[in-house]
N, C-alpha and C positions, 0 to 999 in steps of 0.2 A: 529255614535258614539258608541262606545266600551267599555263597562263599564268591569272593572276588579275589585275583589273582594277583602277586606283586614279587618283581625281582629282587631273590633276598638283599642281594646289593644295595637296591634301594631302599630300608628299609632302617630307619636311624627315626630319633625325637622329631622330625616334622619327614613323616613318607608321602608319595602318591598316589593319589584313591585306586584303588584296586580296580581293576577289569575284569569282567566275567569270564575272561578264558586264559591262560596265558599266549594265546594264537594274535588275541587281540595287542599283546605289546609287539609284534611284527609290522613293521613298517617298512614302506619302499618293496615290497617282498623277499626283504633279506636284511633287514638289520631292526635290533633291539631299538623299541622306542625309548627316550631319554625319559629322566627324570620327571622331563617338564618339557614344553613345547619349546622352548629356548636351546635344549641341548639337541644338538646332531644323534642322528642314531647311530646308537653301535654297528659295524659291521658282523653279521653270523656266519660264519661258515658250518658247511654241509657236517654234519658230525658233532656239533658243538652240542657240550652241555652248559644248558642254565638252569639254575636254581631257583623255586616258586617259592612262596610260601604263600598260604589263602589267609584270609582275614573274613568274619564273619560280625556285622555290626548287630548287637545284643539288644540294643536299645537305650533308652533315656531315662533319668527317674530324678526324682528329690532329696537328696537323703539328708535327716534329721539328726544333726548329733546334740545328742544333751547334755548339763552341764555337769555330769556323773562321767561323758563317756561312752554310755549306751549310744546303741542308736537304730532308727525305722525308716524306713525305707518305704517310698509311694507305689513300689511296685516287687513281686518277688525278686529274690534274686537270679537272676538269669545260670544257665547252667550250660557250658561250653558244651559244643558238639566233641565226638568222637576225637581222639586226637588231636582236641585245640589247650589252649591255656587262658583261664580266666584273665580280663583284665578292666580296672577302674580305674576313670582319672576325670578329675574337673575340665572340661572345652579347654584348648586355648592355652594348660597350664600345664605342659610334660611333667615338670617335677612331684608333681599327685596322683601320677601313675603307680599301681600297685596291682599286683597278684592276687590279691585276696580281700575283701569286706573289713576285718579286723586291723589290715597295716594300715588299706587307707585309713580307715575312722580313728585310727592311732595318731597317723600322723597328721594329718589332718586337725585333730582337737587340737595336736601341740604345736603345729605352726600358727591356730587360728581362731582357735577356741570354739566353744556351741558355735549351732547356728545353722541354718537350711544349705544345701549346698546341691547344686546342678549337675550330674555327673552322666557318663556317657559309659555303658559297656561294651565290651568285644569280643572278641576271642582272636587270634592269631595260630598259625597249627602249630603242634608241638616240635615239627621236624621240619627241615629244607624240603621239599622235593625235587629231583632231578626228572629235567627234558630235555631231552635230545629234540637238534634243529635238524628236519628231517624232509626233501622234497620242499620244503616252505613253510612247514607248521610246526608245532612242537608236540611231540608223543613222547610222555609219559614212561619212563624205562628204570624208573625205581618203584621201590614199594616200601609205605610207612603208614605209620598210624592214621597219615594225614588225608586220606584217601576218602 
């Protein structure tokens, strides 16, 4: 599993693909890279803390709800790393985001009834992590689950 790096700030119903490190959101050699290529980067100063959180993409699957309720799945269900938090949601469709296999499939039947559905898993870590902007990289100077 693959964990990619993203500023919890950034981090709402549509975020920015993660980076493998959080070194790699440093740009210009001293300031947070934006959002998006469109935003100016943040200024950092020497001493500054920012807050990561990793994101680890699960995979893809089918899931089958039937007209009971039940429902199978094309592949197991994926199991979060260490200090992440489960999460399901149809591409494309923030509001089918869910915690757990059971809310989706819940809410899911009741906005939409049976029927095959696309769904993408992840995990997200359970805690912020704190780095300090140090020399020009960021180390790591808390410690959490997420580790």
């Amino acid at each position: 599993m693959v964990k990619k790096w993203v500023p919890t700030d950034y981090i709402d119903e549509v975020t920015p693909p993660g980076r493998a490190t959080p070194d790699d959101w440093i740009v210009e050699g001293a300031g947070l890279g934006g959002f998006d290529e469109t935003d100016p980067p943040m200024p950092l100063n020497e001493g500054e803390i920012v807050l990561f959180d990793w994101v680890v993409d699960l995979g893809r699957a089918t899931v089958l709800i039937e007209e009971d309720g039940t429902y199978d799945c094309t592949v197991p269900i994926p199991v979060p790393p260490p200090g992440g938090t489960f999460h399901v949601f149809i591409p494309f469709d923030p509001d089918t985001m869910a915690l757990d296999m059971d809310t989706f499939v819940a809410a899911t039947f009741a906005a939409d009834g049976p029927g095959g559905y696309d769904v993408s898993f992840y995990s997200w870590s359970a805690e912020s992590l704190p780095f300090e902007f140090r020399d020009g990289r960021f180390i790591q100077v808390g410690s959490g689950e997420g580790e």
